[in-house]
C-alpha positions as CSV (number, residue, x, y, z in Angstrom):
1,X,-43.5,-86.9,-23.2
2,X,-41.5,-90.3,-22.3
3,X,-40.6,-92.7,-25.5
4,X,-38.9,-95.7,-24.1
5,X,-36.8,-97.2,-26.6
6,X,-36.6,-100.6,-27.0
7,X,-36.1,-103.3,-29.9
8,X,-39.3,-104.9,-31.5
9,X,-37.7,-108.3,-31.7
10,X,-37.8,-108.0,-27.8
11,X,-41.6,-106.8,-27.9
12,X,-42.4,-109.6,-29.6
13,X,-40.8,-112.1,-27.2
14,X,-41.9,-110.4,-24.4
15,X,-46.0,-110.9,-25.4
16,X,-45.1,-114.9,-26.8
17,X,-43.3,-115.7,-23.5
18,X,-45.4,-113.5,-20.8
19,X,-48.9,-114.5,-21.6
20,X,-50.4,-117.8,-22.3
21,X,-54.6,-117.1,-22.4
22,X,-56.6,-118.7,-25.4
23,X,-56.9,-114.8,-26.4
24,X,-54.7,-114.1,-29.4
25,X,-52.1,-111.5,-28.4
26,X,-49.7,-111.3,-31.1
27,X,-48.7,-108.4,-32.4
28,X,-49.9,-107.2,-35.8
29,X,-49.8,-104.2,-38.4
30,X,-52.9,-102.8,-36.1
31,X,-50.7,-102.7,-33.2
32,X,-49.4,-98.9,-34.8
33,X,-46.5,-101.0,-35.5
34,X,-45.3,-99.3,-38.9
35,X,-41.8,-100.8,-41.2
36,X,-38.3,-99.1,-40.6
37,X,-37.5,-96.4,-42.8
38,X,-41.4,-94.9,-43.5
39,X,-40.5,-92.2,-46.5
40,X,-44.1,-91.2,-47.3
41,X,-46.8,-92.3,-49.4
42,X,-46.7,-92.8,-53.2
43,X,-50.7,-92.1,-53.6
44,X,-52.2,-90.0,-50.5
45,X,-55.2,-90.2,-52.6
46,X,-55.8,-93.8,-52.4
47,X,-55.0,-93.8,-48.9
48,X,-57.6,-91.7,-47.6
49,X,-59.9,-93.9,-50.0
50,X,-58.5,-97.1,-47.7
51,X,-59.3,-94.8,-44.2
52,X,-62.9,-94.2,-45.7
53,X,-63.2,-97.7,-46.7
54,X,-62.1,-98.9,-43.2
55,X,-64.7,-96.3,-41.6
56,X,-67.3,-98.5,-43.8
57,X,-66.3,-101.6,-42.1
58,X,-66.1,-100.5,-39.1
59,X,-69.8,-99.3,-39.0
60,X,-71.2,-102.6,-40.9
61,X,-71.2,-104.9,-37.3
62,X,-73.3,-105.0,-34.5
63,X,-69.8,-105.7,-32.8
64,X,-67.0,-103.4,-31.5
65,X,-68.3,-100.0,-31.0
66,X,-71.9,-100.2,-31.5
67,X,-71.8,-103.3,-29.0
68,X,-69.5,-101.1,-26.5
69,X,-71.5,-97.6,-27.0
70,X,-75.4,-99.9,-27.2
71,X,-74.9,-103.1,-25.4
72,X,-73.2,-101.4,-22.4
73,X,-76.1,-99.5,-21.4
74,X,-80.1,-99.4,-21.1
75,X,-80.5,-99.2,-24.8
76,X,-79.9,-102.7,-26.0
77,X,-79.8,-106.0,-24.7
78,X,-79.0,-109.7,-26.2
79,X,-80.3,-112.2,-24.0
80,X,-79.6,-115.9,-24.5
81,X,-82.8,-117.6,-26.1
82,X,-82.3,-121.4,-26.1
83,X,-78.5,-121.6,-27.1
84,X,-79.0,-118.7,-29.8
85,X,-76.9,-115.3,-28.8
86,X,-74.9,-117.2,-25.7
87,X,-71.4,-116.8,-27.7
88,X,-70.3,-117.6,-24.3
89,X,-71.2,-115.3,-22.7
90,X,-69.4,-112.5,-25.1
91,X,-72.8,-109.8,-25.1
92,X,-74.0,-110.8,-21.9
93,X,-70.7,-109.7,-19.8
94,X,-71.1,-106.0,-21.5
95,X,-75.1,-105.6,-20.5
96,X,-74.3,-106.8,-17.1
97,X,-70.9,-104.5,-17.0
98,X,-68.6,-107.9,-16.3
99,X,-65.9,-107.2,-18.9
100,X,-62.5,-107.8,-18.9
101,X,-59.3,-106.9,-20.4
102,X,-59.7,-110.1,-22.9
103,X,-62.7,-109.0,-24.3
104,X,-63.0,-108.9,-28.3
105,X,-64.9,-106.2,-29.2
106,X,-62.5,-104.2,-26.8
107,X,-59.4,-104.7,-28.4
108,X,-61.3,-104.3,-31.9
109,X,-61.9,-100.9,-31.0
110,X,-58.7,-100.5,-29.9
111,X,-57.1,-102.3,-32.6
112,X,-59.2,-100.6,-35.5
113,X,-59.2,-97.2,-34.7
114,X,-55.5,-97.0,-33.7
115,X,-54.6,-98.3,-36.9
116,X,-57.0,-95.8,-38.7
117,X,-54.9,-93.0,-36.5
118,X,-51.8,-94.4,-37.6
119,X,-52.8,-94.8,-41.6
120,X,-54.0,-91.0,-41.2
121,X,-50.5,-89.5,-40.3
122,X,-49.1,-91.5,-42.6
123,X,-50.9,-89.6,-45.3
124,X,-50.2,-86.0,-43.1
125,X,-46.4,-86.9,-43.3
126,X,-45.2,-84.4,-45.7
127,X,-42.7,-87.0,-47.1
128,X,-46.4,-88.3,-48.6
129,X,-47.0,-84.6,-50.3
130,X,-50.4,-84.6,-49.2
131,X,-52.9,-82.4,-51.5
132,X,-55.2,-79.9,-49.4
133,X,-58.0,-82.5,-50.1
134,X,-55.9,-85.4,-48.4
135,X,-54.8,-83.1,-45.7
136,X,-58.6,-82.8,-44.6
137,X,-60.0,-85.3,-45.0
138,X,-56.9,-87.6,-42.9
139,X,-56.8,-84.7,-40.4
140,X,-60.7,-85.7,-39.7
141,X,-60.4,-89.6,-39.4
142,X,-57.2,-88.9,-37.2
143,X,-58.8,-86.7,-35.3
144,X,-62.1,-89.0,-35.1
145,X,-60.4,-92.0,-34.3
146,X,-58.0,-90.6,-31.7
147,X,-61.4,-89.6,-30.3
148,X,-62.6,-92.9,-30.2
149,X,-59.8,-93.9,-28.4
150,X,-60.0,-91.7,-26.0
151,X,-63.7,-91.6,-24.9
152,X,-63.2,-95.3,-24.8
153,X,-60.1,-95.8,-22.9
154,X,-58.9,-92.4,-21.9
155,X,-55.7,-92.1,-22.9
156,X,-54.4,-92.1,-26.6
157,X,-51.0,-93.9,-27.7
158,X,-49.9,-91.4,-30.5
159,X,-46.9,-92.9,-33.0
160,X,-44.8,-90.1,-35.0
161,X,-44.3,-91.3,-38.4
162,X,-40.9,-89.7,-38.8
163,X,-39.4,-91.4,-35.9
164,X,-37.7,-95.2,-36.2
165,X,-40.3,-98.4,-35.3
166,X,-38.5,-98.8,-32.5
167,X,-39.9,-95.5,-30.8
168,X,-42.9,-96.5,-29.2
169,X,-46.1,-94.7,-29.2
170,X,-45.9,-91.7,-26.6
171,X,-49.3,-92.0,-24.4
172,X,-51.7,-88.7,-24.7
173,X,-54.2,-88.1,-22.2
174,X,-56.5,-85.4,-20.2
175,X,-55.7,-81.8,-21.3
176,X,-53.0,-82.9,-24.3
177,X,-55.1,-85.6,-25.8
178,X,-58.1,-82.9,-26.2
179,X,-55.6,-80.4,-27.2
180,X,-54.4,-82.7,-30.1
181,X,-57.6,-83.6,-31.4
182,X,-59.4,-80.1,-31.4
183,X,-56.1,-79.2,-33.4
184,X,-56.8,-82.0,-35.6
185,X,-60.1,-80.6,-36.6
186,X,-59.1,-77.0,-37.1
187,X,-56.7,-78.2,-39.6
188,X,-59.7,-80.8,-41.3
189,X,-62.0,-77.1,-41.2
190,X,-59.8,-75.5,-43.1
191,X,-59.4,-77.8,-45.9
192,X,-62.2,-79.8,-46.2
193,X,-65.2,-78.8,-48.5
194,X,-68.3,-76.9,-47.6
195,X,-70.7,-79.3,-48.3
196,X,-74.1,-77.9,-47.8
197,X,-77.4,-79.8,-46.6
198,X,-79.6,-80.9,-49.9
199,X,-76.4,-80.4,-52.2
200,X,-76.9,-83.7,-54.2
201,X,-73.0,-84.5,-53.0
202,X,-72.5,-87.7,-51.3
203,X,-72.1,-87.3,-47.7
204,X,-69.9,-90.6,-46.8
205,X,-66.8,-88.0,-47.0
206,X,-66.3,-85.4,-44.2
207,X,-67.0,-81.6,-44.8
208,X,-66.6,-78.7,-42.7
209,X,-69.9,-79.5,-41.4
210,X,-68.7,-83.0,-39.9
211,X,-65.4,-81.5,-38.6
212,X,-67.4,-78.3,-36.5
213,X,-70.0,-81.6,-35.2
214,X,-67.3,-83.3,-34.2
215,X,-65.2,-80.1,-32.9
216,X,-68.8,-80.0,-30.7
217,X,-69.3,-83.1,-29.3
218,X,-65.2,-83.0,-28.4
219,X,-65.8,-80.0,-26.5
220,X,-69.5,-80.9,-25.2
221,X,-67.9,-83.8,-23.4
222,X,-64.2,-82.1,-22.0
223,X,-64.7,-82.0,-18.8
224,X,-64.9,-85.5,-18.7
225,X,-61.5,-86.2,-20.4
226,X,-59.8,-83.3,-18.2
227,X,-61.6,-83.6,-15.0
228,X,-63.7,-80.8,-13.8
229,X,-66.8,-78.8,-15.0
230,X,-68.4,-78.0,-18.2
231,X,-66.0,-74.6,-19.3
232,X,-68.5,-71.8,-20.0
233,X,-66.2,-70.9,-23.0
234,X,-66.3,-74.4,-23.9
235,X,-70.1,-74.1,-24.2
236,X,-69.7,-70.8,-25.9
237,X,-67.9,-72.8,-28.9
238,X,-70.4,-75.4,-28.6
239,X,-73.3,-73.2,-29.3
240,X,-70.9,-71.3,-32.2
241,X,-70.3,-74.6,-33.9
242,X,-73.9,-75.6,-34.0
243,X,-74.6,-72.6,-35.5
244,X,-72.4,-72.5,-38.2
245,X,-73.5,-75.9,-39.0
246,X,-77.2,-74.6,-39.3
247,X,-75.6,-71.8,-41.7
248,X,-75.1,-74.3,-43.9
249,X,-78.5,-75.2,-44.6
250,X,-78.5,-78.4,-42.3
251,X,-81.6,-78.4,-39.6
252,X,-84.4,-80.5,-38.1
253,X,-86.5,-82.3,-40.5
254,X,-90.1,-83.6,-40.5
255,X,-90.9,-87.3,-40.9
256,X,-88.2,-89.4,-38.6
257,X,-88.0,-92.6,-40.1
258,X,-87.7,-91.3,-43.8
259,X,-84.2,-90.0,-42.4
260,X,-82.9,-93.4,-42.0
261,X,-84.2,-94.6,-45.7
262,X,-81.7,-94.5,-48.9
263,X,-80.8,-91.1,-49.8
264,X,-80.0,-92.0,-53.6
265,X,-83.3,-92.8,-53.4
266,X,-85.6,-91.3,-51.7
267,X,-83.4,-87.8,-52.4
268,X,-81.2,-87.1,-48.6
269,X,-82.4,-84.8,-46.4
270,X,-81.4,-81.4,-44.3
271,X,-80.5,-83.6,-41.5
272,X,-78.0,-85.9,-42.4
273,X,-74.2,-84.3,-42.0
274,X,-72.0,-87.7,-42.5
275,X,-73.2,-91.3,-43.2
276,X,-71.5,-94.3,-43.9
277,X,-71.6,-96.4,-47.0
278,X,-72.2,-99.5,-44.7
279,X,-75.1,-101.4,-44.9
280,X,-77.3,-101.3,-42.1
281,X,-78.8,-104.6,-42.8
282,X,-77.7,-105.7,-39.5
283,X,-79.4,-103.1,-37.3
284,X,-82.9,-104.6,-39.1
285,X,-82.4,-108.4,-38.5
286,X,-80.2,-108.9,-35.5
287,X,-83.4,-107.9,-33.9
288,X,-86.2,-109.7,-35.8
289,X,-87.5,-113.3,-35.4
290,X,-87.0,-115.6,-37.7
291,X,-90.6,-115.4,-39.1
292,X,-90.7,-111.9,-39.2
293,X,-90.2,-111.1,-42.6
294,X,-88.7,-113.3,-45.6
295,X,-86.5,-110.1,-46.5
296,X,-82.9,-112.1,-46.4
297,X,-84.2,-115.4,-44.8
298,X,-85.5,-113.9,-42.0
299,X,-84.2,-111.8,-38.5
300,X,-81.3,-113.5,-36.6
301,X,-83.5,-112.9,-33.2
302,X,-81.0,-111.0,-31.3
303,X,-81.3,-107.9,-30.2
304,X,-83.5,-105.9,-28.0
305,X,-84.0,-103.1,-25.9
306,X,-85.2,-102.8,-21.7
307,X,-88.5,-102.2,-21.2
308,X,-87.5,-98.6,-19.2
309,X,-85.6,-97.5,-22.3
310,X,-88.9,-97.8,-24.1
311,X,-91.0,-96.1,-21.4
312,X,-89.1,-92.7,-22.1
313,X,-91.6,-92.3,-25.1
314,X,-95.4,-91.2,-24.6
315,X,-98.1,-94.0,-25.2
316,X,-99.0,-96.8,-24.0
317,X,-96.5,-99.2,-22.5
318,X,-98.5,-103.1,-23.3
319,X,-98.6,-102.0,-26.8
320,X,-97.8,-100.1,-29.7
321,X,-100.2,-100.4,-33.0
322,X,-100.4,-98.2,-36.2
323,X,-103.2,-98.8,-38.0
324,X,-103.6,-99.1,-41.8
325,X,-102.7,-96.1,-43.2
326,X,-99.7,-96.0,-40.4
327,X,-101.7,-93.6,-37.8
328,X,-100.7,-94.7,-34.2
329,X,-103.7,-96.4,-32.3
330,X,-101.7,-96.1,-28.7
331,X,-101.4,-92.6,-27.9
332,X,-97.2,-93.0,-29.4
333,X,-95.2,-90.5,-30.4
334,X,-93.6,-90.1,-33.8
335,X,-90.3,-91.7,-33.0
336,X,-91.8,-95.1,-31.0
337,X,-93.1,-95.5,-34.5
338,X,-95.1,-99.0,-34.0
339,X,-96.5,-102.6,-35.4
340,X,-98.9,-102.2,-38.5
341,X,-101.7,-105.0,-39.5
342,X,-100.2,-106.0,-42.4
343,X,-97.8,-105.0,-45.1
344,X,-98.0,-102.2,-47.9
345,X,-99.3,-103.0,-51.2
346,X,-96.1,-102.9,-54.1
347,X,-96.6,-100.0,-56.4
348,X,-93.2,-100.0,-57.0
349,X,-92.0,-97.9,-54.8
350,X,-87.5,-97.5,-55.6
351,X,-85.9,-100.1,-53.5
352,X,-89.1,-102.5,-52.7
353,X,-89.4,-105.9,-53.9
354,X,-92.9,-107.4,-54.9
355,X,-94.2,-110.5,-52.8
356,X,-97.3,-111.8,-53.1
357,X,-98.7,-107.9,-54.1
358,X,-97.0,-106.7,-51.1
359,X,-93.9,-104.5,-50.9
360,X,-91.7,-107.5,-48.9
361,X,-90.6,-106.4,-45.3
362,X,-93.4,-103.7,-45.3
363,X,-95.3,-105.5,-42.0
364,X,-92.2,-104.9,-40.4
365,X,-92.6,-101.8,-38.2
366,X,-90.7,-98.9,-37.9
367,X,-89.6,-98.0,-34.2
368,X,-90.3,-100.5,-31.4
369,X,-92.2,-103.6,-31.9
370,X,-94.1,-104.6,-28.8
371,X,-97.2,-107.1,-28.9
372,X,-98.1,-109.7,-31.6
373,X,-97.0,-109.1,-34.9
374,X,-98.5,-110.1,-38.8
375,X,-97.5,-111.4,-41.8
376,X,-97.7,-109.2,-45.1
377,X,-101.4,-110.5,-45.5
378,X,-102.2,-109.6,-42.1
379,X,-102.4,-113.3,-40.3
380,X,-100.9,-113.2,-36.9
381,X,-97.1,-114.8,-37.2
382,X,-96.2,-117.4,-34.6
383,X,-93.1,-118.4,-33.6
384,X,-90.9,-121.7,-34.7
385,X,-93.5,-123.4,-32.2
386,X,-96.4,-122.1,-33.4
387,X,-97.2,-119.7,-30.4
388,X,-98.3,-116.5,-31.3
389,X,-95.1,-114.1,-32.0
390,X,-95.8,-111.6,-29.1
391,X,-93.1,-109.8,-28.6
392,X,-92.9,-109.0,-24.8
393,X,-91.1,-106.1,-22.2
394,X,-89.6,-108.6,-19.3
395,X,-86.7,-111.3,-20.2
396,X,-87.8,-114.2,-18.4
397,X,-87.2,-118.0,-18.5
398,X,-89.2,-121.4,-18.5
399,X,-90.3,-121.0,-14.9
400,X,-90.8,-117.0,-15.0
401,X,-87.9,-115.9,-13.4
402,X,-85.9,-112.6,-14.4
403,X,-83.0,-114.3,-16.1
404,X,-80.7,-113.4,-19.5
405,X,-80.8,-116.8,-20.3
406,X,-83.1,-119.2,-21.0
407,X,-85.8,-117.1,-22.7
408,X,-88.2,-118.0,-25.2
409,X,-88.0,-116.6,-28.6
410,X,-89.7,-113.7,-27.9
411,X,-88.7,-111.6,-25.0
412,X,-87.4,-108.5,-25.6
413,X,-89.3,-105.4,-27.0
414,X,-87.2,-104.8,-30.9
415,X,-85.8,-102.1,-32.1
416,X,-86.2,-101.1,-35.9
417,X,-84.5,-97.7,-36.5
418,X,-83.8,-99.2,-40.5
419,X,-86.3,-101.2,-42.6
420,X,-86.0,-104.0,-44.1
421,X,-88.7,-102.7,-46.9
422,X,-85.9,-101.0,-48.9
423,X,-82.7,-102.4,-50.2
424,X,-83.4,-105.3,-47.8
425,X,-81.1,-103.6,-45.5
426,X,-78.0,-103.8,-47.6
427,X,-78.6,-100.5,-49.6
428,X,-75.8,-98.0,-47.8
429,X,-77.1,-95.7,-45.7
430,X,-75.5,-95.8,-41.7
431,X,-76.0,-91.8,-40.8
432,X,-72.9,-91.1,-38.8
433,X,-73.4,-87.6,-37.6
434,X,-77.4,-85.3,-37.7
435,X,-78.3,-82.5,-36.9
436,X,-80.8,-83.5,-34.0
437,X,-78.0,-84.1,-32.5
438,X,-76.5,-81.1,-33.3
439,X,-79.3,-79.3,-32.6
440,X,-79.1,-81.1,-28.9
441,X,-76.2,-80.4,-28.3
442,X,-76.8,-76.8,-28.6
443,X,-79.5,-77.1,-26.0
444,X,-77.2,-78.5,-23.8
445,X,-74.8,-75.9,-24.1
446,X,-77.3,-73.5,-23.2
447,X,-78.6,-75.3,-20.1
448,X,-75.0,-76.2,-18.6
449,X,-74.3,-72.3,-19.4
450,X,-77.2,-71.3,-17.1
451,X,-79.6,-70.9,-20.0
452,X,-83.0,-72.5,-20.9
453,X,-82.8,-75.4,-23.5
454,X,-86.8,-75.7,-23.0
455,X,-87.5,-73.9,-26.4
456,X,-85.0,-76.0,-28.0
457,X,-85.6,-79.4,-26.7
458,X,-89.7,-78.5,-27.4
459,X,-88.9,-77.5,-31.1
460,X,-87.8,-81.1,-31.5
461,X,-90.6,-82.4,-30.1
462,X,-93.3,-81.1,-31.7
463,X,-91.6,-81.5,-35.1
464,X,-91.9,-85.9,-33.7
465,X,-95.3,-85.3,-32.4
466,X,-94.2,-85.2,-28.6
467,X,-96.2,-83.6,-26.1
468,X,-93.9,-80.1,-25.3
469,X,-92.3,-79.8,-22.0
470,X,-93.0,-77.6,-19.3
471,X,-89.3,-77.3,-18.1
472,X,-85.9,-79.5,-19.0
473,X,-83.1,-80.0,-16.7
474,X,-80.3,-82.0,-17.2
475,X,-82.2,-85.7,-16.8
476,X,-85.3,-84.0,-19.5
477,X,-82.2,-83.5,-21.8
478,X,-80.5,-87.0,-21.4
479,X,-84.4,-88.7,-21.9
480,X,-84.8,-86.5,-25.0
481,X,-81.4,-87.6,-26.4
482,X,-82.1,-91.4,-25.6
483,X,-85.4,-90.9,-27.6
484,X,-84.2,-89.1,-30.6
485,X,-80.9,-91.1,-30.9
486,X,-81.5,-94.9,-30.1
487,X,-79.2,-96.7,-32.1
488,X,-76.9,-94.3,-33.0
489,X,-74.1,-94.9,-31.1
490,X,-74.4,-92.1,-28.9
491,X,-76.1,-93.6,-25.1
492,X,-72.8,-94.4,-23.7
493,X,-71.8,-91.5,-24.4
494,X,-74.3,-89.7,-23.2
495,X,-75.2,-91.7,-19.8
496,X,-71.3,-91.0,-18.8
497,X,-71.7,-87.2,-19.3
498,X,-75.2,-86.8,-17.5
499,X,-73.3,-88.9,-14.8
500,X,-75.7,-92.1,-15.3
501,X,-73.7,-94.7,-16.8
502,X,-72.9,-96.6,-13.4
503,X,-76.3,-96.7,-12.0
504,X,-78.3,-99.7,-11.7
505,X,-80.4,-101.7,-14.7
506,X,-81.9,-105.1,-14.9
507,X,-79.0,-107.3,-15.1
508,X,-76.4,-105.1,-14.2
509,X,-74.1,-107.3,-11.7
510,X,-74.2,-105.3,-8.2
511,X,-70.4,-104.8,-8.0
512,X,-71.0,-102.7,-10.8
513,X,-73.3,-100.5,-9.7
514,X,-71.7,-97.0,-8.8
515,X,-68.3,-98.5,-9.5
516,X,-66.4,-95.6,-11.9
517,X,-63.8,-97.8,-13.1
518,X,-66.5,-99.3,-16.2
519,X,-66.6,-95.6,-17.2
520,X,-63.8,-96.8,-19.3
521,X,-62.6,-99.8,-20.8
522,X,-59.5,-102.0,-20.2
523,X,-56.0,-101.3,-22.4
524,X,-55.6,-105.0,-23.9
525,X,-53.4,-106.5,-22.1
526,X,-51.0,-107.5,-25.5
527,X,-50.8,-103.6,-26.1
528,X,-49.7,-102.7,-22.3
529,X,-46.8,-105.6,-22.6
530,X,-46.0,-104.0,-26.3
531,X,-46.2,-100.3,-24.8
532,X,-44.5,-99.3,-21.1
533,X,-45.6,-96.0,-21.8
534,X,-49.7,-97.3,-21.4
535,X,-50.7,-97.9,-18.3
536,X,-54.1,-99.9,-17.1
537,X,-57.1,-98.3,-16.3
538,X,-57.8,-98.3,-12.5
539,X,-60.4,-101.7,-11.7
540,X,-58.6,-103.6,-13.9
């Protein structure tokens, strides 16, 4: 593969003197820029601390990847209510697929997870006398960032650590950027620990679990890095992997919602294969008004999801009430979870806080909140203008027209996948990789081998009181997905796979409908100047 050769005094010049946009475009240590004369690490150790440390932060935002793999699609939405959320424009231009190459979150992910790839060879340089431990563990975050990259922007610059700064990054794509990756995680198999579901160990490092998931979804979604169809053999490995993740005690678990509480407290579960030390404080308020709860001043009033996202779930579609004891009043499933009266009384339960007698955030609901909403002692809650906080499925604005802007303070159906009853949202706990997913992926294997994922798909849904299937094809399969997985940082994904990404959505601006180019996003435009050997994606 080409390395061009050129002087990074020149580089430098090049970006100061070619481009002139508000954007910031000079080139930092995240540009895999590394210091002459690398001669390996002095603590590997520590390092793959740092890489685990930056995977933290790069999961603790609603920006960057979440808002590239959630905003982009049917699953969440941020529309402008009076001038809260505008940020000029920055989460409107993803929902509506009007991106461009200047974007922030874009060359965040791009920035981020490039360095991570760099910081991991670094470690794998054997001038750093990387331990067996540090060789799995920095094979894994290479191997998961890389990915990133490359589901993201389709091709993968790759910097050797043993050759001069002055070498740029050779440019892997297609067939050779799989190849590399898949590599990656054999190597992270066979070093990293078997860490077994219900174990006790913390899960926020990889084990051979993680690596076979991610060895899965690499190989679930080939075809569309390398252009094709789904490789029966491909599949073959698919189903392999899932299995072998199964044989280590992970599988499906009862009670949905308790697999997103605290597992110091509340004692993990068989599902969870990797989770983040992050805080997922801001999946729980970026969606909630501002009276919803006095858990951390209040919700930022933010985020929301379409109205036909939430239609993929059984139940009524105006509403969505539990009663009392939590029992669904709406003919919902399990995983729409819904609004209660009132809040839970404080028995001191690890992880509440006492208010009033109530355990504080508890009239919060879990899954979607639709319809008016209550305060812990069950009085309806208004809004800042003392109407009644309804939360409603159209985005609309002062004269009732469709719009993204303009909307009252509550449009938008919420999404609560996290509560803000324990921890307050700040107690770690962001689950990375599960075994639903797993479990899904296996299905699909099966049905894009010939097979029948019915079985599979219906043992899910029983276990979230669904109503079972009589068949599933591929669009049963992406539904069932969207359902289990909301907020996981998985739609994106998905939609492109199942072919769906590029069809039309409320908002979506027309030239964008059917238009493959947003399949992947723009190479910043700094990193193409810094970089012959990139070039930019087509529609750009």
């Amino acid at each position: 593969m080409k390395r061009n050769q050129f002087k990074i005094y020149f580089l430098t010049l090049a970006v100061v003197l070619g481009l002139t946009s508000c954007t910031d475009l000079e080139i930092e240590a995240t540009d895999s820029i590394i210091s002459e004369g690398f001669q390996g690490l002095a603590d590997p150790s520590s390092t793959v601390d740092e890489l685990y440390n930056r995977i933290l932060n790069q999961n603790q935002t609603q920006a960057d990847l979440f808002a590239l793999a959630e905003v982009t699609t049917d699953a969440a939405i941020i529309p402008t209510r009076g001038t809260d959320w505008g940020d000029n424009g920055l989460w409107r231009v993803l929902h509506t697929h009007n991106w461009n190459s200047e974007h922030a979150f874009i060359a965040n992910v791009w920035n981020n997870y490039n360095a991570n790839q760099l910081i991991a060879s670094q470690v794998l340089d054997s001038r750093s006398n990387p331990s067996a431990a540090n060789i799995g563990d920095a094979s894994f975050i290479r191997a998961y960032s890389m990915w990133v990259i490359l589901d993201n922007f389709g091709q993968v610059p790759f910097r050797d650590v043993s050759l001069p700064s002055s070498a740029l990054p050779e440019v892997l794509t297609g067939q050779a950027a799989v190849d590399f990756i898949l590599a990656d995680l054999d190597q992270a198999i066979s070093n990293l620990p078997t860490i077994g579901a219900g174990s006790g160990e913390a899960l926020n490092r990889a084990s051979k679990a993680a690596a076979r998931y991610l060895r899965a979804k690499v190989l679930l979604n080939k075809h569309v890095y390398v252009g094709g169809s789904p490789d029966s053999g491909d599949m073959a490995q698919v189903i392999s992997l899932v299995d072998q993740i199964a044989g280590d005690g992970f599988a499906l678990q009862a009670g949905f919602f308790d697999l997103f509480l605290n597992p110091s407290d509340f004692g993990g579960n068989d599902e969870v294969i990797w989770s983040s030390n992050a805080g997922p404080a801001w999946k729980i308020f970026n969606g909630l008004h501002y009276n919803s709860t006095a858990a951390s001043g209040g919700g930022w009033n933010g985020f929301s999801t379409l109205a036909e996202y939430y239609d993929l779930y059984e139940g009524d579609p105006n509403q969505n009430r539990l009663d009392a004891a939590g029992n669904p009043l709406d003919g919902q499933e399990e995983r729409r979870g819904g609004v209660p009266p009132g809040g839970v009384p404080f028995t001191g339960v690890p992880s509440t806080t006492n208010q009033d007698g109530f355990e504080q955030g508890s009239n919060v609901g879990f899954g979607y909140l639709i319809g008016q909403q209550y305060a812990l002692n069950g009085t309806p809650l208004t809004d800042r203008a003392g109407a009644p906080l309804t939360f409603k499925r159209n985005f609309v604005d002062g004269s009732g027209a469709s719009s993204l802007i303009n909307n009252d303070e509550t449009t938008g159906i919420r999404v609560m996948k996290y509560s803000p009853r324990y921890g307050t949202g700040f107690t770690p706990n962001v689950v990375l990789f599960r075994y639903a997913d797993a479990h899904l992926m296996k299905a699909e294997a099966m049905l894009r081998s010939g097979g029948d994922a019915t079985a599979m798909v219906n043992e899910l849904r029983v276990l979230r009181g669904a109503t079972p299937l009589g068949s599933v094809g591929e669009q049963q399969l992406l539904d069932e997905r969207g359902r289990e997985l909301y907020q996981e940082v998985w739609r994106r994904n998905d939609l492109i796979r199942f072919g769906q990404y590029t069809r039309d959505w409320v908002f979506k601006e027309a030239d964008a409908i059917g238009n493959d180019a947003r399949r992947l996003f723009p190479i910043p435009a700094a990193q193409l100047l810094a970089n012959p050997n990139l070039v930019q994606n087509p529609g750009y």
